[in-house]
BALOBA-1460 file (C-alpha; in Angstrom, 3 decimals):
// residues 277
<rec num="1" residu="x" x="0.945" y="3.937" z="12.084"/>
<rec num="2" residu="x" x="1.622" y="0.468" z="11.651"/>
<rec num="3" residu="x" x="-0.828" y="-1.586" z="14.008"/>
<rec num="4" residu="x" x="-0.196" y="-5.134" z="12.724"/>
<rec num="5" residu="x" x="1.021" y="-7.141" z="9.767"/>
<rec num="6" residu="x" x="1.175" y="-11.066" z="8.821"/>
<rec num="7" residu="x" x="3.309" y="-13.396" z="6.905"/>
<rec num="8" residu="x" x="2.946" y="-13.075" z="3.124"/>
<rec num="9" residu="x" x="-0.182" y="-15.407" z="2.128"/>
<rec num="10" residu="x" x="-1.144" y="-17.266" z="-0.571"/>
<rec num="11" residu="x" x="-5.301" y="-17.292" z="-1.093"/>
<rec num="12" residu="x" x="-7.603" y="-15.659" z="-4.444"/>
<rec num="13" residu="x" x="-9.576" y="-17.315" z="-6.717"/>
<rec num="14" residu="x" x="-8.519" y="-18.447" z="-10.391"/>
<rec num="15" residu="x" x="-7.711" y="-15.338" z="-12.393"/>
<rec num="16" residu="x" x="-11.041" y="-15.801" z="-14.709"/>
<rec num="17" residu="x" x="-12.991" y="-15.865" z="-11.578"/>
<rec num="18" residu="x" x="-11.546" y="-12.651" z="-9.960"/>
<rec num="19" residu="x" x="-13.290" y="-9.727" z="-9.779"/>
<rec num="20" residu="x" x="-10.619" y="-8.047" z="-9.923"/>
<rec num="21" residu="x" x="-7.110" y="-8.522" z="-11.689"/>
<rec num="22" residu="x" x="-3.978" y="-7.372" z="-13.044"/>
<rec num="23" residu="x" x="-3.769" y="-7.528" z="-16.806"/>
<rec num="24" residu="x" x="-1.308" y="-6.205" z="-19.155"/>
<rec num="25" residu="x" x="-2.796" y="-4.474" z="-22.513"/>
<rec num="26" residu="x" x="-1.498" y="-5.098" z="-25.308"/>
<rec num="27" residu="x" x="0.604" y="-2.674" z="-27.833"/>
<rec num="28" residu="x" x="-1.304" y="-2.176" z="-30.851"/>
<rec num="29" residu="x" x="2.150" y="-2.724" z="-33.004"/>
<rec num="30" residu="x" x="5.410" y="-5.005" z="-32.131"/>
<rec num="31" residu="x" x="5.942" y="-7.536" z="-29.110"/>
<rec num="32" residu="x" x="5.727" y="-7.164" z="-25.616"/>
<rec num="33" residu="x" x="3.468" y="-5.958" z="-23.151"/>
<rec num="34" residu="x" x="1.552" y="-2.486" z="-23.251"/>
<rec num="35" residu="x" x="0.201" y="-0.527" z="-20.364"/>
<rec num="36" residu="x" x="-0.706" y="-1.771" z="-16.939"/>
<rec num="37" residu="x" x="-3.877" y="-2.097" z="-15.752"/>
<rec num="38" residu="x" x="-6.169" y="-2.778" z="-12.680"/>
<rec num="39" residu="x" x="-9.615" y="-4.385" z="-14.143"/>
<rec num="40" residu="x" x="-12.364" y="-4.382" z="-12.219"/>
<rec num="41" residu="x" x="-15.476" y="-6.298" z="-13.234"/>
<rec num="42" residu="x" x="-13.941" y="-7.378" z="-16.571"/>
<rec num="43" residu="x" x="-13.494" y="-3.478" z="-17.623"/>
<rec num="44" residu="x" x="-10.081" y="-1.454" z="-17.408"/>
<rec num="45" residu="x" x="-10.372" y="0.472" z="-14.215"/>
<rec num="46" residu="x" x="-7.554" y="2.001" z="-13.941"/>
<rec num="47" residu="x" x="-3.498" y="2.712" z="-16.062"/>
<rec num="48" residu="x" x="-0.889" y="1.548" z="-13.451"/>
<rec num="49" residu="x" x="2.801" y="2.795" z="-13.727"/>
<rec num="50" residu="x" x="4.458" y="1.407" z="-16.894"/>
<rec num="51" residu="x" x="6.240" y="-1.869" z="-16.706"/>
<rec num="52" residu="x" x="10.011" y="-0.024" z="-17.400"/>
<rec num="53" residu="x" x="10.367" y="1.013" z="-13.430"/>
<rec num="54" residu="x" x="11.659" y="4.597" z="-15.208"/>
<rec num="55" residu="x" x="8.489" y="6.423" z="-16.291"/>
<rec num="56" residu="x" x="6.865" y="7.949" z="-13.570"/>
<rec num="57" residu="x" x="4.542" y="6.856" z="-11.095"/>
<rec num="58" residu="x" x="1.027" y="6.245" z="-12.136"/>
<rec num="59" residu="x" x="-2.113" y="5.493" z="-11.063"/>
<rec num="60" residu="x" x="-5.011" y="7.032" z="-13.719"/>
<rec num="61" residu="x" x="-8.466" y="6.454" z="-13.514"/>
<rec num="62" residu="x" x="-9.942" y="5.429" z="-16.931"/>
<rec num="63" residu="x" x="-13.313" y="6.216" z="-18.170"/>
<rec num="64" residu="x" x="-14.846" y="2.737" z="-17.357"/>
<rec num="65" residu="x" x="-14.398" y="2.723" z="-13.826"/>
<rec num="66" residu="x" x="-17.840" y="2.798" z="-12.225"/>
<rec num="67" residu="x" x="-17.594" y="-0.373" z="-9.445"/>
<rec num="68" residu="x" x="-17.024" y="-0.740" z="-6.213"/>
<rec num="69" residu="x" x="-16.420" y="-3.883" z="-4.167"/>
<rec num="70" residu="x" x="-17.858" y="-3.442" z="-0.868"/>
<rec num="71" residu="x" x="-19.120" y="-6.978" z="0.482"/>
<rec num="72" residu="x" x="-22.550" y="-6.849" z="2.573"/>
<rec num="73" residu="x" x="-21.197" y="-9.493" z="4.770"/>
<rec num="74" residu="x" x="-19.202" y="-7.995" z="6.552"/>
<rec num="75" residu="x" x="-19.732" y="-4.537" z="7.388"/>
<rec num="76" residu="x" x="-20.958" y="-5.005" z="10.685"/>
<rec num="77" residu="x" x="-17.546" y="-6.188" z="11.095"/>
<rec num="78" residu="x" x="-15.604" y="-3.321" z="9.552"/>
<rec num="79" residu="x" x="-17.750" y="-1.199" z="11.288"/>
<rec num="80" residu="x" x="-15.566" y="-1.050" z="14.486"/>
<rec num="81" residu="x" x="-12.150" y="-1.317" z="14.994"/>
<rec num="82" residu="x" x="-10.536" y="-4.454" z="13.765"/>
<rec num="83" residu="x" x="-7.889" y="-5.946" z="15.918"/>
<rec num="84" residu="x" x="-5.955" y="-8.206" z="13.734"/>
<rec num="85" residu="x" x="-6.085" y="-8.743" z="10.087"/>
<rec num="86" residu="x" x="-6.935" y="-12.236" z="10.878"/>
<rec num="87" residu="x" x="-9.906" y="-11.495" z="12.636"/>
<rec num="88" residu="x" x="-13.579" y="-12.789" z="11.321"/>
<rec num="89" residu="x" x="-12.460" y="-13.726" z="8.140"/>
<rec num="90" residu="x" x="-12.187" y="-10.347" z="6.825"/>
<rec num="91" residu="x" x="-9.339" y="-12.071" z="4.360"/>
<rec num="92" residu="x" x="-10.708" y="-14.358" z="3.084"/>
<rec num="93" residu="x" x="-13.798" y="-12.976" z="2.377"/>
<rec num="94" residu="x" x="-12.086" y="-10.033" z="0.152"/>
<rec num="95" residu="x" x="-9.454" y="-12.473" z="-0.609"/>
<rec num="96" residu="x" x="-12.250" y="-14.329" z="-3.185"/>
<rec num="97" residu="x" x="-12.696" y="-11.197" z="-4.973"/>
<rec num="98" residu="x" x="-9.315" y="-11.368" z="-5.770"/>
<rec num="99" residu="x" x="-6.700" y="-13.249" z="-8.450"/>
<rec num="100" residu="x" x="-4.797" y="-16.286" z="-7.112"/>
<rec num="101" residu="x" x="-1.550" y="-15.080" z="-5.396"/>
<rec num="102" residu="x" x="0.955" y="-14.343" z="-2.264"/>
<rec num="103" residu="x" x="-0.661" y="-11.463" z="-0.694"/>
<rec num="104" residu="x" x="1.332" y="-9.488" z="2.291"/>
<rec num="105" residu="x" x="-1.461" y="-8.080" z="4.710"/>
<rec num="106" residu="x" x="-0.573" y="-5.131" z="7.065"/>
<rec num="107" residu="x" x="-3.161" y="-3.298" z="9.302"/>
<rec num="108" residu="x" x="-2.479" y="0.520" z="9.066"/>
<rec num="109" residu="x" x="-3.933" y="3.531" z="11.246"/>
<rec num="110" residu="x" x="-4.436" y="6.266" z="8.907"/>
<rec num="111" residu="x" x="-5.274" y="9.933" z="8.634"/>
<rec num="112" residu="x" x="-6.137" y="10.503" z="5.078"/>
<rec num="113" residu="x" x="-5.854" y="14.052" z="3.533"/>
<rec num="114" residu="x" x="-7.972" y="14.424" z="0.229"/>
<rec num="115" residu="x" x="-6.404" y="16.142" z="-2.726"/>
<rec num="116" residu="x" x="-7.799" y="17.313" z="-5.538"/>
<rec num="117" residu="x" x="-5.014" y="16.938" z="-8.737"/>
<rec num="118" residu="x" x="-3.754" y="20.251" z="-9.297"/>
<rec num="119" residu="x" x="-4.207" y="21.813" z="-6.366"/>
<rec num="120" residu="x" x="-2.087" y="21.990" z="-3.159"/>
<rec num="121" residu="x" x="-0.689" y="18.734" z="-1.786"/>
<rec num="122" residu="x" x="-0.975" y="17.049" z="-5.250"/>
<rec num="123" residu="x" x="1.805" y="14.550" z="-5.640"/>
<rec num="124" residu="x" x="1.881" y="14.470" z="-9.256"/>
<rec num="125" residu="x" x="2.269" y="18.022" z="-9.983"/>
<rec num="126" residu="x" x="4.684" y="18.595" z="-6.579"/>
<rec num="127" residu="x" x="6.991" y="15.780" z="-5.835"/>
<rec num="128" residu="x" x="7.355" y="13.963" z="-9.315"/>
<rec num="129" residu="x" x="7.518" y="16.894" z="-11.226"/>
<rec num="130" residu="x" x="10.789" y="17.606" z="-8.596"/>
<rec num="131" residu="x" x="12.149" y="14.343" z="-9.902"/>
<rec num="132" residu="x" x="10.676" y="13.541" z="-13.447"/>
<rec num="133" residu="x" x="9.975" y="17.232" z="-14.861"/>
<rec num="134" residu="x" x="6.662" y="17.680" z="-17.047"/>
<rec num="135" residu="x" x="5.651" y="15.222" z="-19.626"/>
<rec num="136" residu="x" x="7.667" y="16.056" z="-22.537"/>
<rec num="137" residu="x" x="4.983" y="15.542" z="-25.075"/>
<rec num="138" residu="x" x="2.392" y="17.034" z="-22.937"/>
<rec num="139" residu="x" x="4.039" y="19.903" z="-21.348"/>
<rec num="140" residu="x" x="2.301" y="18.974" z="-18.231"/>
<rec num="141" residu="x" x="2.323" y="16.852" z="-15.060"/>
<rec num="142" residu="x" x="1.006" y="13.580" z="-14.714"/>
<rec num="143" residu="x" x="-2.683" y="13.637" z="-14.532"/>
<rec num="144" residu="x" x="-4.504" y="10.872" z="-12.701"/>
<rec num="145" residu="x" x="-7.976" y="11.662" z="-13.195"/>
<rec num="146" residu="x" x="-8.940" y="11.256" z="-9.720"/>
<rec num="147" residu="x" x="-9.422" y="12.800" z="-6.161"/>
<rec num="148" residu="x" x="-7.198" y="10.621" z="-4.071"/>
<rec num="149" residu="x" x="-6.002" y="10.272" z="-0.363"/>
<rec num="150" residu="x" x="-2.731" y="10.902" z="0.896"/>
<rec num="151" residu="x" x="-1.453" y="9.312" z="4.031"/>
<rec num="152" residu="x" x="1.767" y="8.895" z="4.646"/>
<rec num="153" residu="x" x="5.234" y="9.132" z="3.668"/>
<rec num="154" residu="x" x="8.915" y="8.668" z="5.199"/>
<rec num="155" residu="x" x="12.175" y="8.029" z="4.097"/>
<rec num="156" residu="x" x="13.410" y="4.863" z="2.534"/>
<rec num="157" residu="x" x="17.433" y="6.553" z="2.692"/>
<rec num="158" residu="x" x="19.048" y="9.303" z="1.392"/>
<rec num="159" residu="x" x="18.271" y="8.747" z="-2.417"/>
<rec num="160" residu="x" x="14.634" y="7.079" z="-2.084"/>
<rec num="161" residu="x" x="11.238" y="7.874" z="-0.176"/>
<rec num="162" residu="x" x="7.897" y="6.260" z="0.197"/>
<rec num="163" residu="x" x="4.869" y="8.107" z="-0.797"/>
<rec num="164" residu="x" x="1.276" y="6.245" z="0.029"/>
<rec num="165" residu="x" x="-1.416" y="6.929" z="-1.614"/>
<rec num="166" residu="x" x="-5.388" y="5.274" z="-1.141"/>
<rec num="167" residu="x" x="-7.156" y="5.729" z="-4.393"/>
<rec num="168" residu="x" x="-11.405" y="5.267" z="-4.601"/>
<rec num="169" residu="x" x="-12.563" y="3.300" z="-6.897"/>
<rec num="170" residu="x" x="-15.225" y="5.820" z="-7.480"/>
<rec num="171" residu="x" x="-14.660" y="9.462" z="-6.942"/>
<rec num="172" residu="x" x="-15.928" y="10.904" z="-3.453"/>
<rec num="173" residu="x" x="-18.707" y="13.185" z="-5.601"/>
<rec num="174" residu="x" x="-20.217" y="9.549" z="-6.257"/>
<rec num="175" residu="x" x="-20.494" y="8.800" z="-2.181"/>
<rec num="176" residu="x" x="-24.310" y="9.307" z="-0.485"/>
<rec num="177" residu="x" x="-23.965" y="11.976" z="1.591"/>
<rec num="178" residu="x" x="-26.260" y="10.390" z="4.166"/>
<rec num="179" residu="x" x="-23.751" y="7.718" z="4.948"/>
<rec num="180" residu="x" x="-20.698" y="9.660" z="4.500"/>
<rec num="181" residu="x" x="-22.356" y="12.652" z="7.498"/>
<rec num="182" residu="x" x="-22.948" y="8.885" z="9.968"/>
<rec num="183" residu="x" x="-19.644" y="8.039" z="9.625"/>
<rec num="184" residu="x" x="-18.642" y="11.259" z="10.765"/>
<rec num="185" residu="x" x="-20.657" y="11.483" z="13.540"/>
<rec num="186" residu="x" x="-19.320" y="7.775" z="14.585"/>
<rec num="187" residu="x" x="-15.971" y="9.040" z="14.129"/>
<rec num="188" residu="x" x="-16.976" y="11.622" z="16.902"/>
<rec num="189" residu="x" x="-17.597" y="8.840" z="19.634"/>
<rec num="190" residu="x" x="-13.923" y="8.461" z="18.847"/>
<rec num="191" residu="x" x="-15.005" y="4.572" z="16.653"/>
<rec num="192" residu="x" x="-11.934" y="3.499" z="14.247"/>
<rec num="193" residu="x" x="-13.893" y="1.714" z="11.423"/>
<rec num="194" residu="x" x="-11.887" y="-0.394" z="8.775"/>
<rec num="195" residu="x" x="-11.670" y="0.158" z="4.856"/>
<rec num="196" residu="x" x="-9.710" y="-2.849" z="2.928"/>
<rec num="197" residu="x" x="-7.830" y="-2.362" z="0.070"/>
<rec num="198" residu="x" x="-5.887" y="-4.098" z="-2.469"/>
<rec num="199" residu="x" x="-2.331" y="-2.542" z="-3.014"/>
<rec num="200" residu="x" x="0.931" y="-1.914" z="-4.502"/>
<rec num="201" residu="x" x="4.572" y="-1.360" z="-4.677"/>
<rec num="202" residu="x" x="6.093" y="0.386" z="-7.202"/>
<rec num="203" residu="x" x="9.268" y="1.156" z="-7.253"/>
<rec num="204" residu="x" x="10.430" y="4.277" z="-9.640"/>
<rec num="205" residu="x" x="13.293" y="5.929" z="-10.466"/>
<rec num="206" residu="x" x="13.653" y="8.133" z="-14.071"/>
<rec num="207" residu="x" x="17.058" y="7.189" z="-16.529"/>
<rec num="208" residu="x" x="18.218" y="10.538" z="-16.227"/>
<rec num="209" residu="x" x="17.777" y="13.278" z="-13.838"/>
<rec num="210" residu="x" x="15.336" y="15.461" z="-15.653"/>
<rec num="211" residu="x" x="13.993" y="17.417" z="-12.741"/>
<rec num="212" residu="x" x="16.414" y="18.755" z="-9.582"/>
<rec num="213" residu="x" x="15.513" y="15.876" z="-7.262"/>
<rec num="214" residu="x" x="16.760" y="12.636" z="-8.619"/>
<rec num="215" residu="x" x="15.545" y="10.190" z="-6.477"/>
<rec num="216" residu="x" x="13.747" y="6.890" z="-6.432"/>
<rec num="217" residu="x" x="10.008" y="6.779" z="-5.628"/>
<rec num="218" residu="x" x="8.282" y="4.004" z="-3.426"/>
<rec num="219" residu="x" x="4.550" y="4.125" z="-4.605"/>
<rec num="220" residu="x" x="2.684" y="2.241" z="-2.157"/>
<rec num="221" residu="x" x="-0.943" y="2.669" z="-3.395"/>
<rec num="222" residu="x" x="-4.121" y="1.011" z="-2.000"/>
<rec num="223" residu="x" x="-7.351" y="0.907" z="-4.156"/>
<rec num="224" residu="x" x="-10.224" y="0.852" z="-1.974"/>
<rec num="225" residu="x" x="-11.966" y="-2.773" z="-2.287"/>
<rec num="226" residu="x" x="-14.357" y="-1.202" z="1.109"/>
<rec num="227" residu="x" x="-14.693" y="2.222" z="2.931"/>
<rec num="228" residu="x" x="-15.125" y="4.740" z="0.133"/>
<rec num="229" residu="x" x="-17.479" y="6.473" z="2.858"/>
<rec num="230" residu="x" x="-15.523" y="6.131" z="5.783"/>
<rec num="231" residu="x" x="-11.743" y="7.605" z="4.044"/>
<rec num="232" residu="x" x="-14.105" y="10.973" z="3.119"/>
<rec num="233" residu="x" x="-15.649" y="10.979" z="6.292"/>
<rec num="234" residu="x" x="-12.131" y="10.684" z="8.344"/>
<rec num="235" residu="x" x="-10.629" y="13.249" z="5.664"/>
<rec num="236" residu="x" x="-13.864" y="15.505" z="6.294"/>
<rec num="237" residu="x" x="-13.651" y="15.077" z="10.214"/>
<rec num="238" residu="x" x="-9.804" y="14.919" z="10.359"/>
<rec num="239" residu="x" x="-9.848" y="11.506" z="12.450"/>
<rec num="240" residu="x" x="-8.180" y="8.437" z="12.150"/>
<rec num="241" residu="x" x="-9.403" y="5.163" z="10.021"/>
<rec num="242" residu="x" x="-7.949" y="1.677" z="10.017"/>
<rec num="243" residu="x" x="-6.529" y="0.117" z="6.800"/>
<rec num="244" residu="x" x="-6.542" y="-3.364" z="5.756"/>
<rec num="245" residu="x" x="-4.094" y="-3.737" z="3.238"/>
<rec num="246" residu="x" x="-3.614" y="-7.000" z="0.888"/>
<rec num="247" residu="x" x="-0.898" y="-6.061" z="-0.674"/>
<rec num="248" residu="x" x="-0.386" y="-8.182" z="-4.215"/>
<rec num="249" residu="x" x="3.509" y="-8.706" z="-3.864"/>
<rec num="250" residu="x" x="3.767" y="-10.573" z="-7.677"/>
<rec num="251" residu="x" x="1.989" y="-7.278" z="-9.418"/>
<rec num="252" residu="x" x="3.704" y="-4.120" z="-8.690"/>
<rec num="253" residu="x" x="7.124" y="-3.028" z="-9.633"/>
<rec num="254" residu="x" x="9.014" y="-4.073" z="-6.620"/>
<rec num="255" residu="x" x="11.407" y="-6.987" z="-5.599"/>
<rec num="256" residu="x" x="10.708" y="-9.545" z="-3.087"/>
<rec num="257" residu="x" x="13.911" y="-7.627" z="-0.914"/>
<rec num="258" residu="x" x="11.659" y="-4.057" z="-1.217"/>
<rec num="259" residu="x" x="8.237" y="-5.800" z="-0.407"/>
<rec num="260" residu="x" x="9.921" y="-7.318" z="2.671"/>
<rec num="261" residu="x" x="10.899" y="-4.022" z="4.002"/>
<rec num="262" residu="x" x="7.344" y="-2.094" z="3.841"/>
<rec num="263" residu="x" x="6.153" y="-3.189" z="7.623"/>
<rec num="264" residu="x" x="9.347" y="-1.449" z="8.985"/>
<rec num="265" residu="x" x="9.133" y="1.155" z="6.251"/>
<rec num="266" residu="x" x="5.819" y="1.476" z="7.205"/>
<rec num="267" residu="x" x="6.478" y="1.273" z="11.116"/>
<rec num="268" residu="x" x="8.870" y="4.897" z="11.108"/>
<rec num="269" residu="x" x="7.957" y="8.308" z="11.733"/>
<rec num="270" residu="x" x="6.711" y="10.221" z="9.210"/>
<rec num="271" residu="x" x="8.724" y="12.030" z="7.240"/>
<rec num="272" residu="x" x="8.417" y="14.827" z="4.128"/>
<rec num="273" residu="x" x="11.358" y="14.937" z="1.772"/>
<rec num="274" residu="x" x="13.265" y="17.947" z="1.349"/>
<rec num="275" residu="x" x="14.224" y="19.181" z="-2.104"/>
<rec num="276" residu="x" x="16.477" y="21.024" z="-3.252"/>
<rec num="277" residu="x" x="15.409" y="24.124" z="-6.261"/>
């Protein structure tokens, strides 16, 4: 459910100064840019979809990802239910852990489902292998090297649909158990705490139909900055938690025309897309 969302806003600190950013590698031979990549403390956190917009959607967690970028100040805050993304600051305090940009925030009700890759529910080996096939050098599905949440998804039209995603930072194994079992029983009372993430758009779509469901792919993924506890706890307890999202509308692969329709993307019922065999 979409609770709230803002005008698109420009705040972040100078790139060098983020503690998190957007950086392209580089290709070890010839020009242009390499892989994507979300850096997170000055190490390579995770391998974002490649720049082309017709390889497959990706979000892989590489081996140096071992931060996470809760802020003291203000969980007291985040604790409860946050009313507007506006309120106490929240922004711009996460906003300074972030690069220098035009940020779209939106204020999401979620009910996050944790899957395991592999195993049932896992988009990369169910949906994209409908569209994209296996890896041809592999002979496997995509493999993100993660536990991830899913949340939502709908239907952008008859040849595209949105898939959301919130990805940990950390893997849930890595949460304290203590903290994880008092979010749960807050979640009980029937409290709506707040996790904030950082997010993208990526929009995907392969050259050539290589699976039996050709159809574009609207990756909306949100890396937890807060509330690594809180999305296992509401995935353990099957409740609802709120989502700030700041999404980064310069560093996904998505037009200004696509990042302008999330909110009433985001707004629909949800929806699973049928496939054909």
């Amino acid at each position: 459910m979409l609770i709230r969302f803002g005008e698109p806003r420009r705040f972040g600190v100078p790139v060098p100064e983020a503690r998190l950013r957007f950086e392209a590698g580089q290709r070890e031979r010839g020009g242009g840019p390499g892989r994507r990549l979300l850096v997170v403390e000055g190490e390579p956190a995770f391998e974002l979809s490649f720049w082309c917009g017709t390889c497959p959607l990706l979000f892989r967690r590489l081996e140096t990802a071992k931060q996470t970028l809760s802020l003291e100040g203000v969980q007291e805050r985040l604790t409860g239910t946050l009313a507007d993304p506006g309120d106490g600051g929240v922004i711009e305090e996460f906003g300074a852990l972030l690069p220098q940009g035009d940020y779209l925030p939106m204020l999401l009700r979620v009910e996050p489902r944790l899957v395991i890759p592999g195993r049932e529910g896992d988009y990369f080996s169910g949906e994209q292998v409908a569209t994209w096939g296996i890896d041809q050098f592999w002979g496997l599905p995509e493999y993100p090297h993660t536990p991830y949440y899913r949340t939502f998804e709908t239907a952008v039209d008859a040849s595209a649909h949105l898939y959301e995603f919130v990805v940990p930072m950390v893997p849930p194994t890595w949460n304290t158990r203590e903290r994880v079992e008092e979010y749960v029983t807050l979640m009980a009372g029937e409290a709506v705490p707040t996790a904030v993430a950082v997010s993208t758009l990526d929009v995907c779509e392969p050259a050539a139909g290589l699976g039996h469901d050709h159809s574009r792919h609207w990756g909306l993924t949100h890396f937890l900055l807060d509330g690594h506890h809180k999305l296992e706890a509401a995935a353990t307890a099957g409740r609802p938690v709120q989502l700030l999202s700041l999404l980064a509308l310069a560093e996904g692969l998505a037009g200004a025309e696509d990042c302008a329709r999330l909110p009433a993307l985001r707004a629909q019922a949800r929806s699973s897309r049928a496939t054909g065999t």
